[in-house]
C-alpha positions as CSV (number, residue, x, y, z in Angstrom):
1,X,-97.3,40.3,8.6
2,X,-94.7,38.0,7.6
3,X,-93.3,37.2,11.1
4,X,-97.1,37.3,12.3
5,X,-99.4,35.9,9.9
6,X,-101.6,35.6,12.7
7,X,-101.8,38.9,14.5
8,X,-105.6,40.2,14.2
9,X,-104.2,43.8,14.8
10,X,-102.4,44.1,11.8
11,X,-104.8,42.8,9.4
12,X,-107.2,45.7,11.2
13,X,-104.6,48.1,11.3
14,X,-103.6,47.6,7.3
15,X,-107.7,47.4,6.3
16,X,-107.5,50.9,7.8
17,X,-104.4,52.1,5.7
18,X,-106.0,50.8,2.7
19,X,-109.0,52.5,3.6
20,X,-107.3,55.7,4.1
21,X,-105.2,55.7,0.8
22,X,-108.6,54.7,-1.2
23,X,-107.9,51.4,-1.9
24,X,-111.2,49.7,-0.9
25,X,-110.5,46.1,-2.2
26,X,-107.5,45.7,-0.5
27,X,-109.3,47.1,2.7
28,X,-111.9,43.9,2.2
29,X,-109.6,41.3,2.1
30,X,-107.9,42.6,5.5
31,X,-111.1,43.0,6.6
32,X,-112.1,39.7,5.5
33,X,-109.2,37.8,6.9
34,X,-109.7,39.6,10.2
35,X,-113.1,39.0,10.5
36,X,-112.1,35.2,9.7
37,X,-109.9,35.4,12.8
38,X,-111.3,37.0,15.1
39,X,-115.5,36.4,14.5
40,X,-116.9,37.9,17.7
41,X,-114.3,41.3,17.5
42,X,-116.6,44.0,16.8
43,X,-114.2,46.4,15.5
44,X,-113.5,43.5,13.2
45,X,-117.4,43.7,11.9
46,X,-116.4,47.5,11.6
47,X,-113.3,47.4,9.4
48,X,-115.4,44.8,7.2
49,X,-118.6,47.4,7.1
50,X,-116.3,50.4,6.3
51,X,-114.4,48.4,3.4
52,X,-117.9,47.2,2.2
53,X,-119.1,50.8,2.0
54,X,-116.6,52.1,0.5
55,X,-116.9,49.2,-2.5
56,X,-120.6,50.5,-2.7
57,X,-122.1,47.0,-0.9
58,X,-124.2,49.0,1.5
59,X,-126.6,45.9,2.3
60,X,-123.7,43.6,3.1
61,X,-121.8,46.7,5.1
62,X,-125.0,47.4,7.2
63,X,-124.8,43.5,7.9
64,X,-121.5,43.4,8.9
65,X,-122.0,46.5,10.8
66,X,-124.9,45.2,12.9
67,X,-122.7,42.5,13.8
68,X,-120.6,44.8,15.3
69,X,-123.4,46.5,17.0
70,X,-124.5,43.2,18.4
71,X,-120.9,42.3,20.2
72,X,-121.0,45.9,21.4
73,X,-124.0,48.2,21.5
74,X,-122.1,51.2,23.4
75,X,-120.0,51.8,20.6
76,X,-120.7,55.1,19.4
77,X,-118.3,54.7,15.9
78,X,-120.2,51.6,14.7
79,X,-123.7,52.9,15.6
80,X,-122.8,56.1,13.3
81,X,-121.8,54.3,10.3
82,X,-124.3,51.4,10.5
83,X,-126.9,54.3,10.7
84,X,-125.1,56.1,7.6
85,X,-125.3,53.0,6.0
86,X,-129.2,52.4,6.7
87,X,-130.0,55.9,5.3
88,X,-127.7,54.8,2.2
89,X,-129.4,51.8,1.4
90,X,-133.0,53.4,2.5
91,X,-132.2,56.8,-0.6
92,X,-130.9,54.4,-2.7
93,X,-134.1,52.0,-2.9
């Protein structure tokens, strides 16, 4: 990151790690800064809906998530969890 501060990939690739070792804030702000870079990257909309969800945000998540969905309709992972976000935000209500 330090020879690359502007390499999309990694901030995706680090959200992910942070995801993965629990760490859901730190997962935003990659998120966040990725989906700062790189606005119409879908599986930028995804890393930012995962990180969301796992901070408990489901309405924000599901919107980022839909974003996603918009820039790419076929793809199956972000149709799952933007659907496992709807039926989050639908029990909770």
């Amino acid at each position: 990151m330090d020879l690359d501060p502007n390499d999309a990939t990694l901030f995706s690739n680090r959200s992910l790690c942070w995801l993965r070792m629990g760490d859901g804030q730190k997962a935003f702000l990659d998120a966040l800064e990725l989906r700062e870079m790189r606005p119409n990257w879908p599986k930028a909309c995804y890393r930012l809906g995962a990180a969301l969800m796992t901070l408990k945000d489901y309405e924000s998540a599901c919107e980022a998530l839909f974003d996603g969905f918009k820039l790419d309709p076929d793809n199956a992972e972000i149709e799952r969890a933007l659907r496992t976000g709807i039926l989050t935000v639908a029990l909770a209500s």
